[in-house]
C-alpha positions as a printed Julia matrix, in Angstrom:
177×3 Matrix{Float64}:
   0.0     0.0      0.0
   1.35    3.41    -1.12
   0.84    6.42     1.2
  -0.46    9.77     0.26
   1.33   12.99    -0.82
   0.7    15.39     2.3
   1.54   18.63    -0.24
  -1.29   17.45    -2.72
  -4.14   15.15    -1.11
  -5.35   12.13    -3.8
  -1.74   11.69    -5.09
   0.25    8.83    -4.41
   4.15    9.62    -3.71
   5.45    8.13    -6.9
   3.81   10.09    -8.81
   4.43   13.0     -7.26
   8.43   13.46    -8.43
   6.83   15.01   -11.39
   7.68   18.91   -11.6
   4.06   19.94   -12.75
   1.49   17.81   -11.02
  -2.22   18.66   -11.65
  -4.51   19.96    -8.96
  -6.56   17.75    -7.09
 -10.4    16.57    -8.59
 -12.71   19.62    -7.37
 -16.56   18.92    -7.15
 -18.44   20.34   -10.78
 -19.81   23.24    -9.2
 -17.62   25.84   -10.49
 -17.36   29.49    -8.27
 -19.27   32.2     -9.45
 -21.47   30.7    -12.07
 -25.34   29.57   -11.13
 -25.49   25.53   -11.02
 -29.28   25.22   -10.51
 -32.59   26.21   -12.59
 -33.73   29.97   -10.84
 -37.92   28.04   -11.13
 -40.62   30.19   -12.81
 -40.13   34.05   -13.12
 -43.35   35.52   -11.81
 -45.16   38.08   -14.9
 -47.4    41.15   -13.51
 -50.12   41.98   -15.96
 -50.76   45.82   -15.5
 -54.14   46.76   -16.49
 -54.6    48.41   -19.57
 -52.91   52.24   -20.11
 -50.08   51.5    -17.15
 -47.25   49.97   -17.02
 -44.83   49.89   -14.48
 -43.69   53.23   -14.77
 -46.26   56.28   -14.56
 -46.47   58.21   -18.16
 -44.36   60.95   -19.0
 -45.64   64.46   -18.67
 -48.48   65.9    -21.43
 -48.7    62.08   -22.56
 -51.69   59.55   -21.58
 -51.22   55.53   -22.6
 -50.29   56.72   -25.98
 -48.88   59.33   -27.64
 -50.84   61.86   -28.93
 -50.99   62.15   -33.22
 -49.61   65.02   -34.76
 -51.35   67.2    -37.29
 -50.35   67.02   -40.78
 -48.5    70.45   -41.82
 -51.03   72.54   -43.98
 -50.48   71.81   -47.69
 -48.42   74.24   -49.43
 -49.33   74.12   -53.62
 -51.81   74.54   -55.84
 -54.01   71.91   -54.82
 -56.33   71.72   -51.8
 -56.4    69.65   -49.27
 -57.81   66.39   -50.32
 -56.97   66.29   -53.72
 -53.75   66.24   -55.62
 -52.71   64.71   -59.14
 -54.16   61.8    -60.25
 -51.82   58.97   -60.94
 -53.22   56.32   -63.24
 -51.69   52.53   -64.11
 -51.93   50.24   -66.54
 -53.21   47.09   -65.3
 -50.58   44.49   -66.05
 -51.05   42.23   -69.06
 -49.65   38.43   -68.77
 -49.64   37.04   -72.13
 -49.56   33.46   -72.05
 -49.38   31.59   -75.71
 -51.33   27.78   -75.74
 -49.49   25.36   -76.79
 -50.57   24.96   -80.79
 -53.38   23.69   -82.1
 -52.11   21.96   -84.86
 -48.21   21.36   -83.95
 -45.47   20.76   -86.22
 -44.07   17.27   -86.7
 -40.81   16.65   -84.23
 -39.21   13.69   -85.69
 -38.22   12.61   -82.49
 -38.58    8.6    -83.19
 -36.6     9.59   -86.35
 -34.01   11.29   -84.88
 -33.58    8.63   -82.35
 -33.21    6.17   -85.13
 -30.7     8.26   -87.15
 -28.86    8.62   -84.14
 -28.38    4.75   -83.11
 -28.56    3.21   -86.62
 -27.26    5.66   -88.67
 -24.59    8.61   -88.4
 -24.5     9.49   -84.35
 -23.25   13.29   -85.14
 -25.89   14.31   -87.2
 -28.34   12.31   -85.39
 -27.28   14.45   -82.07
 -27.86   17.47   -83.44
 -31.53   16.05   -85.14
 -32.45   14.45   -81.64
 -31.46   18.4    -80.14
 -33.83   20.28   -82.68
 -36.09   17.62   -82.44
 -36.59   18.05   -78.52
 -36.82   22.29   -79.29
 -39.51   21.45   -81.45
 -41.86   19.81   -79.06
 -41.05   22.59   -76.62
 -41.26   25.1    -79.41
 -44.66   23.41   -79.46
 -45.56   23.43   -76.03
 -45.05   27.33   -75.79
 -47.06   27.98   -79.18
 -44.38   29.34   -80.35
 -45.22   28.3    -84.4
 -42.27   29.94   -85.83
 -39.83   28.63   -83.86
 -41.61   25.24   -83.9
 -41.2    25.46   -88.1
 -37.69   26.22   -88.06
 -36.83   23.52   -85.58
 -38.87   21.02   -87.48
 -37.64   21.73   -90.89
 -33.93   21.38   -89.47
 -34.38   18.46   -87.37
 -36.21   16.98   -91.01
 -33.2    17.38   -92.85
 -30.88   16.76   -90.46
 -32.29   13.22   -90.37
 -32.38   12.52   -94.14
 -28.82   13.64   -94.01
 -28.01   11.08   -91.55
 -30.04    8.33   -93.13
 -28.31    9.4    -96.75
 -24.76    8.58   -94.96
 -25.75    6.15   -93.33
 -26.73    4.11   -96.33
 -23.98    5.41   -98.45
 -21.22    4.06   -95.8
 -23.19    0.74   -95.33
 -23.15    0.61   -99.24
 -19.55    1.68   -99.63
 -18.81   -1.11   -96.52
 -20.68   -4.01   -98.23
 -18.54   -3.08  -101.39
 -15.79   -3.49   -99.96
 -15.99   -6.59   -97.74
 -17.19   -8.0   -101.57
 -14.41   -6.79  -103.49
 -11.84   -7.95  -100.55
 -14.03  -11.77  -100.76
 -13.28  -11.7   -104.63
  -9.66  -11.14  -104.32
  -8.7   -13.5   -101.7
């Protein structure tokens, strides 16, 4: 059994050849700061115009309104220029009646069975046609439509050419071998 350090109660002796020994365990109430809940606050209800302090001089429970200056102009009191507005105007545009043709099944073929760049850029117009549609926007829709169109039959047209051109030559390679 070890004894205790008389200097510093809770240490044992061999620990305390140590230059800088810590402080002995204090309880968690720390001085100076509250440690318990203060319970309810009690709340006075003043009746109505008081408070807890009388009112100032010349004032009741609320201040009293000042007067408007006189008006100094042309016009009398009551009645000044009148200031009209527009009533605002949201023009909304249905999506079209009749809409333009999208090619979108098109363009998707194009794309995976055909020539991938152009069929991109059909697929792209393609997709700004149906919102073109959407927004009744009928010029935009045409242009869209009409580009997406022959975007496609471009595609298609190389498509067929380099399947044409490939067969060709796979049969000309056969015949030679």
């Amino acid at each position: 059994m070890s004894k205790q350090n008389p200097d510093y109660p809770g240490q044992y002796p061999e620990k305390s050849d140590f230059a800088d020994s810590p402080p002995a365990y204090q309880a968690p109430g720390m001085a100076g700061y509250q440690t318990s809940y203060p319970g309810p606050q009690q709340y006075v209800a003043y009746p109505p115009g008081q408070g807890p302090y009388p009112p100032a001089p010349g004032q009741g429970p609320y201040p009293q309104a000042q007067p408007y200056p006189p008006p100094q102009g042309q016009y009398p009191m009551g009645q000044g220029p009148a200031v009209t507005m527009q009533p605002a105007i949201y023009v909304q545009r249905a999506p079209l009646a009749h809409p333009m043709p999208d090619y979108l099944g098109y363009s998707i073929f194009t794309m995976l069975c055909c020539c991938l760049p152009l069929g991109i850029a059909a697929l792209i117009y393609s997709i700004s046609t149906r919102d073109a549609n959407n927004m009744g926007n009928e010029e935009l829709a045409k242009k869209n439509s009409r580009l997406a169109r022959n975007l496609n039959h471009a595609g298609l047209g190389i498509g067929i050419a380099i399947i044409i051109l490939w067969i060709a030559y796979v049969a000309f390679a056969a015949s030679m071998h």
